[in-house]
GULUMZA-405269 format. One record per residue (C-alpha): residue in three letters; x, y, z. Coordinates in steps of 0.1 Angstrom, whole numbers. Example, Ala and Ser with C-alpha at 12.3 -4.5 7.8 and 13.67 -1.06 7.14 Angstrom:
2
@r=ALA u=123 v=-45 w=78 $
@r=SER u=137 v=-11 w=71 $
***
This chain:
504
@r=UNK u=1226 v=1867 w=1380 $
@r=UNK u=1213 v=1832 w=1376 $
@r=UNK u=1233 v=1808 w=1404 $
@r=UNK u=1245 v=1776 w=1379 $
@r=UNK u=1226 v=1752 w=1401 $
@r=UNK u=1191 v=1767 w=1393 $
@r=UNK u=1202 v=1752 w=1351 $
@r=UNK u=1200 v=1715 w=1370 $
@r=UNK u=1161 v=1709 w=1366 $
@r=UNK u=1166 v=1715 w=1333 $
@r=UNK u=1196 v=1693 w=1326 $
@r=UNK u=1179 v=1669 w=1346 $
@r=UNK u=1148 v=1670 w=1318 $
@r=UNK u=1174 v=1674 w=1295 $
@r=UNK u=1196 v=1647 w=1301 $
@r=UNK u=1163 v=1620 w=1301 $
@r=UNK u=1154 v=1632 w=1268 $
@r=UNK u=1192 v=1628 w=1255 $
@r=UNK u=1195 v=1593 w=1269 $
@r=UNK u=1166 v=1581 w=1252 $
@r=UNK u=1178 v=1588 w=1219 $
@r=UNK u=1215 v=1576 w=1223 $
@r=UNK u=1203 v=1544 w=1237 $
@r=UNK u=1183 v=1538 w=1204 $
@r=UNK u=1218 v=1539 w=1184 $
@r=UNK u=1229 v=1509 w=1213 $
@r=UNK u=1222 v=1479 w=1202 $
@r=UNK u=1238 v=1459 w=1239 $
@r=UNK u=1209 v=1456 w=1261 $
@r=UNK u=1239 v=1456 w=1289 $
@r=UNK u=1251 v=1488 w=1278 $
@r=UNK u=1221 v=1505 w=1274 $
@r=UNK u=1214 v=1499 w=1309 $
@r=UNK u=1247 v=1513 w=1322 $
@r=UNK u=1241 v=1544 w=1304 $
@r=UNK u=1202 v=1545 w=1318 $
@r=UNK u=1219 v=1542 w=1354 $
@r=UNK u=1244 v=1565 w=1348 $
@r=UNK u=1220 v=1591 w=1340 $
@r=UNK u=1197 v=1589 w=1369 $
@r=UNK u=1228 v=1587 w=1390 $
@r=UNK u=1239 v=1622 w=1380 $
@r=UNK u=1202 v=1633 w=1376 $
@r=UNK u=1201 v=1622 w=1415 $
@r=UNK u=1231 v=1637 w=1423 $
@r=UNK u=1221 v=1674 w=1407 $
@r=UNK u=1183 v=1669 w=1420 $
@r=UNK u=1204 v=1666 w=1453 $
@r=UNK u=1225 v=1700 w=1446 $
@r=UNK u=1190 v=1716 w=1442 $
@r=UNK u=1176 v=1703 w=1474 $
@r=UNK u=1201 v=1712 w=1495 $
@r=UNK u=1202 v=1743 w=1484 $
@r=UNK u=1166 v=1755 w=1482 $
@r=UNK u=1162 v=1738 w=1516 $
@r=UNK u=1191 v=1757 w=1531 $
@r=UNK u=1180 v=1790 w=1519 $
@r=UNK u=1140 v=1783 w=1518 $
@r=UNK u=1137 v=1793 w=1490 $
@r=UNK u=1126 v=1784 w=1451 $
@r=UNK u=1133 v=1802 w=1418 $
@r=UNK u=1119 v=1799 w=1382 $
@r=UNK u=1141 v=1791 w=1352 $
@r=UNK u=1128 v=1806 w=1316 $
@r=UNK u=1130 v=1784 w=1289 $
@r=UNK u=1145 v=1808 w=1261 $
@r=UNK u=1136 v=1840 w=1257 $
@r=UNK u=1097 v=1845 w=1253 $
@r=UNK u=1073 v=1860 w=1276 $
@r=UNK u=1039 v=1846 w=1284 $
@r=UNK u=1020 v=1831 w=1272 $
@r=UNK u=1040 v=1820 w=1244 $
@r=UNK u=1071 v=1811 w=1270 $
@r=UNK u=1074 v=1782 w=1288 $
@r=UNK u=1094 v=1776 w=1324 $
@r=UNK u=1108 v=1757 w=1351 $
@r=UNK u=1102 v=1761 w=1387 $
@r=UNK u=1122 v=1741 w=1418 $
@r=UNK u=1122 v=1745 w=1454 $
@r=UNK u=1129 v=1721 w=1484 $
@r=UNK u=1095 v=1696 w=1473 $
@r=UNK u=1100 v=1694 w=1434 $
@r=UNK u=1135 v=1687 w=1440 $
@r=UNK u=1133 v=1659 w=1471 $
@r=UNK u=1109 v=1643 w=1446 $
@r=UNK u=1129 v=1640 w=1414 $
@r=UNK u=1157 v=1629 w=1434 $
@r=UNK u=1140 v=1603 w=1454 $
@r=UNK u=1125 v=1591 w=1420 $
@r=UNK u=1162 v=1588 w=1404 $
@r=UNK u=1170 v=1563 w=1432 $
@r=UNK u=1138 v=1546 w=1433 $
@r=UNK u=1142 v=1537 w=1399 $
@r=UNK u=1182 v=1530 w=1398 $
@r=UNK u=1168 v=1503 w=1431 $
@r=UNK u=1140 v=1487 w=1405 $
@r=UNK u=1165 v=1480 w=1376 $
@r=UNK u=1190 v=1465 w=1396 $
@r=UNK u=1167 v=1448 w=1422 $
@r=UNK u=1146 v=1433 w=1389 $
@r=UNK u=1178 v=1429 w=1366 $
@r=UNK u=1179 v=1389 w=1371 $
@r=UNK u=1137 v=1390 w=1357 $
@r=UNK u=1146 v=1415 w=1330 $
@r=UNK u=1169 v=1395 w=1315 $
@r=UNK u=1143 v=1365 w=1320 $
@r=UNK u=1115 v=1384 w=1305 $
@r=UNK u=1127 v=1401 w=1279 $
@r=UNK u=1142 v=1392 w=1247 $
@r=UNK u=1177 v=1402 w=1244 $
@r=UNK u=1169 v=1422 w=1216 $
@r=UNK u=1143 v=1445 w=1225 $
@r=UNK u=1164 v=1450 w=1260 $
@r=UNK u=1177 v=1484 w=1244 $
@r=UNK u=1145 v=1493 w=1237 $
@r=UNK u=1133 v=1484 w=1272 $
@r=UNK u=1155 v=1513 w=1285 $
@r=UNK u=1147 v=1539 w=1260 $
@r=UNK u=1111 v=1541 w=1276 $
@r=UNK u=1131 v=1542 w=1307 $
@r=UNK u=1149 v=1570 w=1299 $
@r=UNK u=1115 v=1587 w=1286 $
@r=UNK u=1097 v=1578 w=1318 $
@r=UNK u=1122 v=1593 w=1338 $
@r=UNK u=1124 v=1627 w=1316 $
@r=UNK u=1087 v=1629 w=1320 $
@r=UNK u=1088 v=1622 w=1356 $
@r=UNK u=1115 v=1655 w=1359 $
@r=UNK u=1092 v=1677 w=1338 $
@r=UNK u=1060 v=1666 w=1361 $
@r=UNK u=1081 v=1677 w=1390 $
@r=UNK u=1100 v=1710 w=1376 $
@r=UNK u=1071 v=1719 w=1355 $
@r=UNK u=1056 v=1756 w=1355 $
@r=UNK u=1032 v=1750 w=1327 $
@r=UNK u=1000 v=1732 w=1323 $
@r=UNK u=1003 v=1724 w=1288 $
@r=UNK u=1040 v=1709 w=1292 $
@r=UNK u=1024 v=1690 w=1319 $
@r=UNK u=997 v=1677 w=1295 $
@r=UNK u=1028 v=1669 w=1268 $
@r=UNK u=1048 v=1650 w=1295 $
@r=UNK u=1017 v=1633 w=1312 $
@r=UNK u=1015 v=1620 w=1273 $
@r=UNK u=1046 v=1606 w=1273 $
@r=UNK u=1048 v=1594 w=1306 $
@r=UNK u=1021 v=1572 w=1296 $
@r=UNK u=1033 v=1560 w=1264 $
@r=UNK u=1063 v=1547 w=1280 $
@r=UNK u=1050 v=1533 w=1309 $
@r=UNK u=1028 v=1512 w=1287 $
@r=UNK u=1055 v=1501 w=1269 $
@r=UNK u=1074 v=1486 w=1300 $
@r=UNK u=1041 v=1466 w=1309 $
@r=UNK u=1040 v=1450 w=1277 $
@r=UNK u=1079 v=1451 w=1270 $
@r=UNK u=1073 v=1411 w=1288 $
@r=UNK u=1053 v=1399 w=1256 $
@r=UNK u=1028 v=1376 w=1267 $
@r=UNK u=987 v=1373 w=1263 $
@r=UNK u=983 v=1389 w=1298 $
@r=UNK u=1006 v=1417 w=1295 $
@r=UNK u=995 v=1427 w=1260 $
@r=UNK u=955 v=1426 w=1274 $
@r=UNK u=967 v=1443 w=1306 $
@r=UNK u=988 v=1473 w=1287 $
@r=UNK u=954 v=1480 w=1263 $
@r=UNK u=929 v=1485 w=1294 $
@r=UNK u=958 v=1509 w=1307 $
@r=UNK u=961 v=1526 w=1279 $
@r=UNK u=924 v=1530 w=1272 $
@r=UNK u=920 v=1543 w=1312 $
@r=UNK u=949 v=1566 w=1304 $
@r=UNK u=939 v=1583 w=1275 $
@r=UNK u=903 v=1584 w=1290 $
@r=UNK u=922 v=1605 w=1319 $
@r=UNK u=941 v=1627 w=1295 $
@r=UNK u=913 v=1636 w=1274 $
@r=UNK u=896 v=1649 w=1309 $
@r=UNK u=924 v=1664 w=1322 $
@r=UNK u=931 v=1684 w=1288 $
@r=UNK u=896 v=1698 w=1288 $
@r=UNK u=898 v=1712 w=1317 $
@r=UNK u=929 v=1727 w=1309 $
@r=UNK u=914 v=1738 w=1276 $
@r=UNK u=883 v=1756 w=1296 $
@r=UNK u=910 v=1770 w=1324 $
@r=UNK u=926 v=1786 w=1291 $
@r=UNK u=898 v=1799 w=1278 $
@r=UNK u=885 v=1818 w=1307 $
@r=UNK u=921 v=1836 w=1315 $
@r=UNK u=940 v=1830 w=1287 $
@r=UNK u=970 v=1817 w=1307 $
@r=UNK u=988 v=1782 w=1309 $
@r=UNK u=1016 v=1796 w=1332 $
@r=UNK u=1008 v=1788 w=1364 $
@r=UNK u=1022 v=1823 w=1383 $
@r=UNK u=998 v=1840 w=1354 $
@r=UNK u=967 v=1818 w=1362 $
@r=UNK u=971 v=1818 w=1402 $
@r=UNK u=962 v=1859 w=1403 $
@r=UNK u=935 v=1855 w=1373 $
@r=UNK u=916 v=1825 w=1392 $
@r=UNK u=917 v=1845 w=1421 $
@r=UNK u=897 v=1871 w=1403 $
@r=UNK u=871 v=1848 w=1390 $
@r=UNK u=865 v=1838 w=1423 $
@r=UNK u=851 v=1873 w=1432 $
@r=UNK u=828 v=1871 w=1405 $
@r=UNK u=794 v=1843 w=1412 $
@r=UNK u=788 v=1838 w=1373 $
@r=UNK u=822 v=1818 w=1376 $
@r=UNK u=813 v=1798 w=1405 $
@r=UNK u=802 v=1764 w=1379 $
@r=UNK u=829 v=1768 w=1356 $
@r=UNK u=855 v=1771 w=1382 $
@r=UNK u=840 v=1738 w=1398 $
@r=UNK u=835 v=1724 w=1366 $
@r=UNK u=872 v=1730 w=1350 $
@r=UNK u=890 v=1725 w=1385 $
@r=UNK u=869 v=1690 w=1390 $
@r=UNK u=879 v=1676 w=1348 $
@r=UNK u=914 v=1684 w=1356 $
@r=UNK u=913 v=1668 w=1392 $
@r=UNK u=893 v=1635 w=1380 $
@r=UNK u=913 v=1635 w=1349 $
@r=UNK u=947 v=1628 w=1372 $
@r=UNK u=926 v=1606 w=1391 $
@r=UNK u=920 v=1585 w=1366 $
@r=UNK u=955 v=1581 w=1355 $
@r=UNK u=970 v=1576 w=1389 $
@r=UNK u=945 v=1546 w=1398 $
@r=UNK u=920 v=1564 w=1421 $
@r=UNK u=890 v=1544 w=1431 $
@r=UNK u=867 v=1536 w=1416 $
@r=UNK u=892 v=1542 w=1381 $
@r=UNK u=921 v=1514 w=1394 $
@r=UNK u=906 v=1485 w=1374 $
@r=UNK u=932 v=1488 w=1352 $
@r=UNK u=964 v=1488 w=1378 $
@r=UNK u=963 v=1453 w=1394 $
@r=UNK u=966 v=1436 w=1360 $
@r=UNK u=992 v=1460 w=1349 $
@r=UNK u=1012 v=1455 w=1380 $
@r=UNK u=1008 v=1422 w=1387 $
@r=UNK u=1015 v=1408 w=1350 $
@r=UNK u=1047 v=1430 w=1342 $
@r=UNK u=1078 v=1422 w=1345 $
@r=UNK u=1093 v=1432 w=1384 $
@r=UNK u=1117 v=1461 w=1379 $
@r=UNK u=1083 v=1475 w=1354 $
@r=UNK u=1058 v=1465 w=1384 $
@r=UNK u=1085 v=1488 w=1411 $
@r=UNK u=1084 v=1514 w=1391 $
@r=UNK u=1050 v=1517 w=1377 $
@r=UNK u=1040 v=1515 w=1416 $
@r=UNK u=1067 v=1534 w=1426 $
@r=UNK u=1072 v=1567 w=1405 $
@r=UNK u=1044 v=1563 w=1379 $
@r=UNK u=1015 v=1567 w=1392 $
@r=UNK u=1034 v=1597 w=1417 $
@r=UNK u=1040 v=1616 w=1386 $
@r=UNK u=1003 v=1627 w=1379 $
@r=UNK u=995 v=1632 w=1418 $
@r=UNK u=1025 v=1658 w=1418 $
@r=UNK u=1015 v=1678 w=1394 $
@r=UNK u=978 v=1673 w=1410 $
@r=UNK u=993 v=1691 w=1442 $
@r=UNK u=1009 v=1719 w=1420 $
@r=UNK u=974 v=1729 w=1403 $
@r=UNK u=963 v=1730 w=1436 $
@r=UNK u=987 v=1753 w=1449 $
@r=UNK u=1001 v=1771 w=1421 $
@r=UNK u=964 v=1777 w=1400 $
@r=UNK u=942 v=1778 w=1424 $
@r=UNK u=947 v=1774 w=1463 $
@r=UNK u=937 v=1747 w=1485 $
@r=UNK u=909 v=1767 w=1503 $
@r=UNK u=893 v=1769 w=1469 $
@r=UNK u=895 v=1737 w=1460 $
@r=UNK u=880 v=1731 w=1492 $
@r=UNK u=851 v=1755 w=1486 $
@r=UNK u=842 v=1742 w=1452 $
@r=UNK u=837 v=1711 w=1470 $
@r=UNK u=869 v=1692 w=1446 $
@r=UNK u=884 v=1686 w=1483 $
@r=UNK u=852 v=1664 w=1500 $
@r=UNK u=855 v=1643 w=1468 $
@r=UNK u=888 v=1634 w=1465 $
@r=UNK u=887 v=1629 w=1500 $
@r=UNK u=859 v=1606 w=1500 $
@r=UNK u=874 v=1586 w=1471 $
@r=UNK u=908 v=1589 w=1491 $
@r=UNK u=889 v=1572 w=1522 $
@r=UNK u=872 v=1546 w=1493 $
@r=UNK u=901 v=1535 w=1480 $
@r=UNK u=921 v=1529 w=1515 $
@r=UNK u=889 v=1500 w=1521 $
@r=UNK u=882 v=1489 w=1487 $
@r=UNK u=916 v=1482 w=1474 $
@r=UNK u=928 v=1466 w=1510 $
@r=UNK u=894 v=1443 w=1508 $
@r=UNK u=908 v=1432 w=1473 $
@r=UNK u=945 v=1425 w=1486 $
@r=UNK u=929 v=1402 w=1512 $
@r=UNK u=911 v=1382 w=1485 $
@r=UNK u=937 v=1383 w=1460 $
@r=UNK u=962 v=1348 w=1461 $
@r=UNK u=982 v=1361 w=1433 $
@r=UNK u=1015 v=1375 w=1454 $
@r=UNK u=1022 v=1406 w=1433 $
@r=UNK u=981 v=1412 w=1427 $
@r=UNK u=978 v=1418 w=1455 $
@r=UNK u=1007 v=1441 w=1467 $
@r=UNK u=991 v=1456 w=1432 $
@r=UNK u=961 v=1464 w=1454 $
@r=UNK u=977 v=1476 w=1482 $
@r=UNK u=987 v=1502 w=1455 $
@r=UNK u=954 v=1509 w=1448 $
@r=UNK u=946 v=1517 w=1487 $
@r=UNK u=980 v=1534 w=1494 $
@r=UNK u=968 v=1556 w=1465 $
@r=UNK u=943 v=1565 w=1487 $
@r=UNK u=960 v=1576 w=1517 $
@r=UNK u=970 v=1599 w=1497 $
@r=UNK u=943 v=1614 w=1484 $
@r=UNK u=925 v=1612 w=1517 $
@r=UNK u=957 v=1641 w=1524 $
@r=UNK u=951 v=1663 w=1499 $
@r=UNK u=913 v=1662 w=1504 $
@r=UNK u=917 v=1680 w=1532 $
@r=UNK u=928 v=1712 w=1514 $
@r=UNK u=951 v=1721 w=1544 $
@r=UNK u=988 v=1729 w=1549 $
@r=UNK u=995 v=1698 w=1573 $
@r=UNK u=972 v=1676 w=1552 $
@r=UNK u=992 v=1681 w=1518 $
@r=UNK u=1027 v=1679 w=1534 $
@r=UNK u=1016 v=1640 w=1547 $
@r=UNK u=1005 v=1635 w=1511 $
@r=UNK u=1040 v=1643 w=1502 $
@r=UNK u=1052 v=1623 w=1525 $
@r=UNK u=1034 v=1591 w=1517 $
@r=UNK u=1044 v=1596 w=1483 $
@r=UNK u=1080 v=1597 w=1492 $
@r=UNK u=1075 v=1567 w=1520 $
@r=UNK u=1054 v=1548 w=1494 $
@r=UNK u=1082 v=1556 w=1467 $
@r=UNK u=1105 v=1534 w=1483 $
@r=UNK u=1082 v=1510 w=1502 $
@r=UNK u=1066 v=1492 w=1470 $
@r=UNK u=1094 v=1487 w=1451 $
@r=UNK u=1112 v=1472 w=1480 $
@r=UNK u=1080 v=1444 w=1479 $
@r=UNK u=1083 v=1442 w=1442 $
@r=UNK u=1120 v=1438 w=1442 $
@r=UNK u=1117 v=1407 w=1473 $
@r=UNK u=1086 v=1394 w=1460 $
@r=UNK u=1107 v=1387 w=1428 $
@r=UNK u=1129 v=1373 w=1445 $
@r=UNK u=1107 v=1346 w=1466 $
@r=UNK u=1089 v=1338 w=1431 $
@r=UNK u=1122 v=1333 w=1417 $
@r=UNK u=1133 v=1309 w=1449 $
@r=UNK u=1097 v=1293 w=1442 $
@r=UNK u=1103 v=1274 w=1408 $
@r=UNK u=1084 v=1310 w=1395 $
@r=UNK u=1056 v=1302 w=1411 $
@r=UNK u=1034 v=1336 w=1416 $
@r=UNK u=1011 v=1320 w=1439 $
@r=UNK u=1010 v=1328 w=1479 $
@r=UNK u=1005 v=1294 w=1485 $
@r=UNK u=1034 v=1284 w=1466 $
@r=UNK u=1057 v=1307 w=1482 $
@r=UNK u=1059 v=1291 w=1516 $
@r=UNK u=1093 v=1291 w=1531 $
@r=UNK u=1107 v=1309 w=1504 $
@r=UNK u=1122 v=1335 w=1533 $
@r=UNK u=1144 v=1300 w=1544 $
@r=UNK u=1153 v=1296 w=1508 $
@r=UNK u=1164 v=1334 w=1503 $
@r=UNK u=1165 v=1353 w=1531 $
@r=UNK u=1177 v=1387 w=1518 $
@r=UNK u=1141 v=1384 w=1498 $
@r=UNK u=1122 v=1377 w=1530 $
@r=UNK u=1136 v=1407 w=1552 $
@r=UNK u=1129 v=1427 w=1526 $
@r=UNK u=1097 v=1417 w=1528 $
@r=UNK u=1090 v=1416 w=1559 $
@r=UNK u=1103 v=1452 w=1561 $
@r=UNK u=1078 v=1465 w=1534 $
@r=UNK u=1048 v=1446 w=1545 $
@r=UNK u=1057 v=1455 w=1583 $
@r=UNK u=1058 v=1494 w=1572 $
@r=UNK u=1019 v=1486 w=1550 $
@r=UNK u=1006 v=1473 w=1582 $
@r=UNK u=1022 v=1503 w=1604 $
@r=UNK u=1045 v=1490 w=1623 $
@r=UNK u=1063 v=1521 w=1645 $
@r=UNK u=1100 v=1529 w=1636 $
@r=UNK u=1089 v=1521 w=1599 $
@r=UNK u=1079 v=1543 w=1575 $
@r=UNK u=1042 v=1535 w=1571 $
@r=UNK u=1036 v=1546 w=1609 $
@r=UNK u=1046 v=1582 w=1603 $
@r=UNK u=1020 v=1583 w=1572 $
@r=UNK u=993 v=1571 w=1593 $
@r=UNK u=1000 v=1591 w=1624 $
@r=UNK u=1007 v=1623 w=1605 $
@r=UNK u=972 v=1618 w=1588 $
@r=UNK u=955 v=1612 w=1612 $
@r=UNK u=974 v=1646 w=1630 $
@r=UNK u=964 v=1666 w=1598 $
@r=UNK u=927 v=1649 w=1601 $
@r=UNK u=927 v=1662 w=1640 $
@r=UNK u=934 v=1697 w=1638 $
@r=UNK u=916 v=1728 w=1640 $
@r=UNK u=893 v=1734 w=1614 $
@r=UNK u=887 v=1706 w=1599 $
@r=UNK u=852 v=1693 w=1594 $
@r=UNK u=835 v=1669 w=1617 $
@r=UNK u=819 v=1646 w=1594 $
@r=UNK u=861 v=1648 w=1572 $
@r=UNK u=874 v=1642 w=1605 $
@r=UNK u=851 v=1608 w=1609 $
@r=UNK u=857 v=1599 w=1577 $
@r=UNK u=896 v=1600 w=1576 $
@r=UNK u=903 v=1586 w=1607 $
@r=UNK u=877 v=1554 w=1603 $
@r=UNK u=896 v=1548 w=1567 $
@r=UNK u=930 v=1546 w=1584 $
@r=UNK u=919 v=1523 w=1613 $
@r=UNK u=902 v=1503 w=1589 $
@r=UNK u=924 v=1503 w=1563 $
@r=UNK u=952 v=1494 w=1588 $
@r=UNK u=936 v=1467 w=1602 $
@r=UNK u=931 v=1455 w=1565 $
@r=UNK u=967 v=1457 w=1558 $
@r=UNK u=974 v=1434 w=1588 $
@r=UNK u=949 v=1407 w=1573 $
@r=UNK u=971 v=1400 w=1547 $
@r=UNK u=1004 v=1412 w=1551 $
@r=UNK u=1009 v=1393 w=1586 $
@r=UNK u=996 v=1358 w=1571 $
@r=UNK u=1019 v=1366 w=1542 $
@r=UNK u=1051 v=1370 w=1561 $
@r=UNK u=1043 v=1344 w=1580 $
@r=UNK u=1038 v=1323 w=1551 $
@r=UNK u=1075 v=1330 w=1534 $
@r=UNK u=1089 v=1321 w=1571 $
@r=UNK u=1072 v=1286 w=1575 $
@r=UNK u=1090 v=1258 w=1578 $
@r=UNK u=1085 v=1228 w=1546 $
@r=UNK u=1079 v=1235 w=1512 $
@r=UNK u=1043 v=1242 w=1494 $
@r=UNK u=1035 v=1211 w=1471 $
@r=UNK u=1001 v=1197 w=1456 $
@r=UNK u=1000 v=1164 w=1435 $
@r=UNK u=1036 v=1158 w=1449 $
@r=UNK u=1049 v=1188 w=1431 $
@r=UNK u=1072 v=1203 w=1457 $
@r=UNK u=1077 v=1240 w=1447 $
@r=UNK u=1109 v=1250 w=1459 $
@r=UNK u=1141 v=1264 w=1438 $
@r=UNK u=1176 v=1272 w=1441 $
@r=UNK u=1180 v=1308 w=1438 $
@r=UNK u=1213 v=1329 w=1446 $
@r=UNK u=1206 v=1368 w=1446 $
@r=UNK u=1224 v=1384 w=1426 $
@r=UNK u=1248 v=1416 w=1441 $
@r=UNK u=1225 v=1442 w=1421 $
@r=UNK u=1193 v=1425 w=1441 $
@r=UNK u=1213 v=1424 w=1477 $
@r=UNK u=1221 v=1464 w=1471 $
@r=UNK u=1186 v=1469 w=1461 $
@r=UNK u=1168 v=1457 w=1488 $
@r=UNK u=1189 v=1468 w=1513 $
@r=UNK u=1189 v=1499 w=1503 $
@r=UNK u=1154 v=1502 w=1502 $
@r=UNK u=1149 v=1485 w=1533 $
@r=UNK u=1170 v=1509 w=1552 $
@r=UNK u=1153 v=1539 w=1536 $
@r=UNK u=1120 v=1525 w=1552 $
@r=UNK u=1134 v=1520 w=1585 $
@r=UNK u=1152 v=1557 w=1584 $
@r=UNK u=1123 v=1575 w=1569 $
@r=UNK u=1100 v=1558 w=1602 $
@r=UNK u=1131 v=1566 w=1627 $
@r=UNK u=1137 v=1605 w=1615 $
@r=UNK u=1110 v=1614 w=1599 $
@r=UNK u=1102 v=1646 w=1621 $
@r=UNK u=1128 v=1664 w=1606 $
@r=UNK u=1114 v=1661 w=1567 $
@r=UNK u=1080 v=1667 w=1583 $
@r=UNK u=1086 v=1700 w=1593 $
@r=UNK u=1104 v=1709 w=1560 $
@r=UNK u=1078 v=1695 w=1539 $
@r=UNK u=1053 v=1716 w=1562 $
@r=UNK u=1068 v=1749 w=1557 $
@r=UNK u=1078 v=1740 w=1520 $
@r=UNK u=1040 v=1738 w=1508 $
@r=UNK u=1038 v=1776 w=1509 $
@r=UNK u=1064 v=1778 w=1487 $
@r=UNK u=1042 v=1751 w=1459 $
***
């Protein structure tokens, strides 16, 4: 008999899809984002249930989507991983509304607020099905969606930039989704599966026969490069610093925050539920990703330190966290995937958090977006400049913060037995140099909201008065302390996200 938690993954799908077609009957822009907070509260809440459970009993279970068998049936599947990640995803994204509320309001006209939240809704339904998923074609559907909506809150700020910055995303997107689908479409045609328990034994197979060797290399590599592409690898992030930097900030938290995660998730499922990690490792899918991993850790931080434009480039710190991430999973090994995971989780709540404060310093600025301009703008609002100084503190690697535990855990998984030599060089130089980038400019940076005077040129002094608001206090603090507890007791989830990769 079914337990009645296992239904939550799908109420949790569920409930995102419901949401966004209520919200269109709500005219209140107020309103409609009570009801969008309300529903990733109790999606949190029941992710929670499922965590705790699954954890507690190590476990994970399957839930059938009405009656039908394969191929023709579709299903859910949850343990400890799928579930931590949906639920840290609900709060990341209750944090980015009410951190960016004051800007929201700003940005967008009161009008089209409703609608701002109905893509809300839809991007957190297609986050849930990215996690819970079972199914490569529902994760092709939701990928879909998830990318229609998340254009929609880049250009939900209606200006020149936003609108040019939402059509090179969309172009890269559907560019990444026409890769990915192929794939899929080839994986289908060689097994005739798209449930991921039927296409895990009937890869396997293929693998014993050498006629299969290219198309299993070809069809594995389209559907890794395709969610590449749409989470902002190197070399395909042009699109993400425009995006990120132009939209409004509770759009910028979450696209940095949750969005791109989405695709990377259900990245780490093909890799363990379709094939395994030592084949994508023998295909040779592994060395790429993790040389484009190590590419983008440089590149993007080398971009940051050139970038003046505050939330450009915290955009290209994306683009390099990104990378760390990658640089995990390219090592096709137990250790390396569970410090993917985690990144994703510490990352989760590390970029909103500078979103959310960098909001706040522009906002304490006269709106000035500058780093220049931003100068003492910790004096003038200091709940903006911890938090801050918390998230750029954890980019650099500060210990006790959450960014340390990525980077030691890493470079652990990059260390051990079997790995390598020249992956082993490789990692580790990216993450000292890549760390040493992140000090560049994130030190200067916090220094600079901490001086003393006010920025001015042609005796334009650009200071404001700005009172945070109660939503942006609880945001930031609670973001701020879930980077400081994730680098403090971090062991713990460690160990459960290691032994929870076997049950991917």
């Amino acid at each position: 008999m079914r337990l009645f938690y296992e239904n939550f993954p799908f109420f949790c799908v569920f409930l995102g899809l419901l949401c966004g077609i209520v919200t269109t009957l709500i005219r209140d822009g107020k309103k409609a984002r009570y009801l969008t907070l309300l529903m990733l509260a109790v999606c949190a809440v029941l992710s929670g249930v499922v965590f705790a459970e699954t954890a507690r009993a190590g476990r994970c279970f399957s839930y059938a989507m009405g009656a039908f068998p394969a191929p023709w049936g579709n299903e859910l599947r949850s343990g400890p991983i799928e579930a931590l990640l949906s639920m840290v995803f609900c709060l990341v994204m209750i944090f980015s509304l009410l951190g960016g509320k004051a800007d929201l309001e700003e940005d967008i006209l009161p009008e089209k607020q409703n609608l701002y939240y109905i893509m809300m809704d839809l991007l957190a339904a297609s986050l849930f099905a990215l996690c819970f998923t079972n199914d490569m074609f529902t994760g092709y559907v939701f990928i879909e969606i998830n990318t229609i909506a998340a254009c929609s809150i880049v250009m939900a700020k209606d200006s020149g930039q936003t609108i040019l910055a939402t059509i090179r995303y969309l172009i890269m997107s559907l560019v990444g989704s026409g890769v990915f689908l192929f794939g899929v479409s080839m994986l289908y045609t060689i097994t005739g599966h798209l449930l991921m328990p039927n296409l895990l034994p009937a890869v396997t197979k293929l693998f014993s026969n050498p006629a299969y060797d290219y198309p299993l290399a070809m069809l594995a590599g389209m559907i890794c490069v395709g969610l590449a592409v749409k989470s902002a690898l190197f070399p395909f992030h042009t699109w993400l610093p425009t995006a990120h930097g132009s939209a409004t900030t509770a759009s910028s938290a979450v696209l940095s925050g949750v969005v791109l995660k989405g695709y990377i998730i259900l990245l780490i499922k093909v890799m363990c539920r379709v094939f395994t990690p030592a084949e994508i490792g023998s295909l040779g899918v592994g060395s790429v990703l993790l040389v484009l991993g190590a590419g983008a850790m440089v590149y993007g931080s080398v971009w940051a330190v050139r970038e003046p434009h505050a939330k450009r480039m915290i955009a290209y710190s994306s683009v390099a966290q990104v990378g760390y991430i990658y640089l995990g999973l390219g090592l096709c090994t137990t250790m390396g995937i569970a410090a993917a995971i985690f990144q994703i989780i510490a990352h989760a709540f590390t970029k909103p958090l500078l979103f959310v404060s960098t909001g706040g310093l522009i906002d304490a600025s006269g709106h000035q977006k500058k780093l220049y301009f931003l100068r003492g703008a910790g004096r003038r609002c200091p709940m903006a400049g911890v938090g801050f100084t918390i998230g750029g503190l954890s980019m650099v690697g500060l210990p006790l913060l959450a960014g340390f535990v990525t980077k030691l855990v890493l470079g652990r998984a990059a260390l051990a037995e079997g790995i390598p030599q020249w992956q082993m060089i490789v990692a580790l130089s990216a993450i000292a140099i890549s760390s040493l980038l992140n000090a560049w400019y994130y030190l200067p940076a916090i220094v600079q909201i901490w001086k003393g005077g006010e920025a001015d040129t042609d005796g334009v002094v650009y200071s404001h008065e700005f009172v945070p608001s109660l939503s942006f206090k609880a945001a930031v603090v609670c973001m701020g302390l879930a980077v400081i507890l994730l680098g403090c007791f971090a062991h713990p989830l460690i160990e459960l996200l290691t032994k929870s990769v076997s049950l991917l």
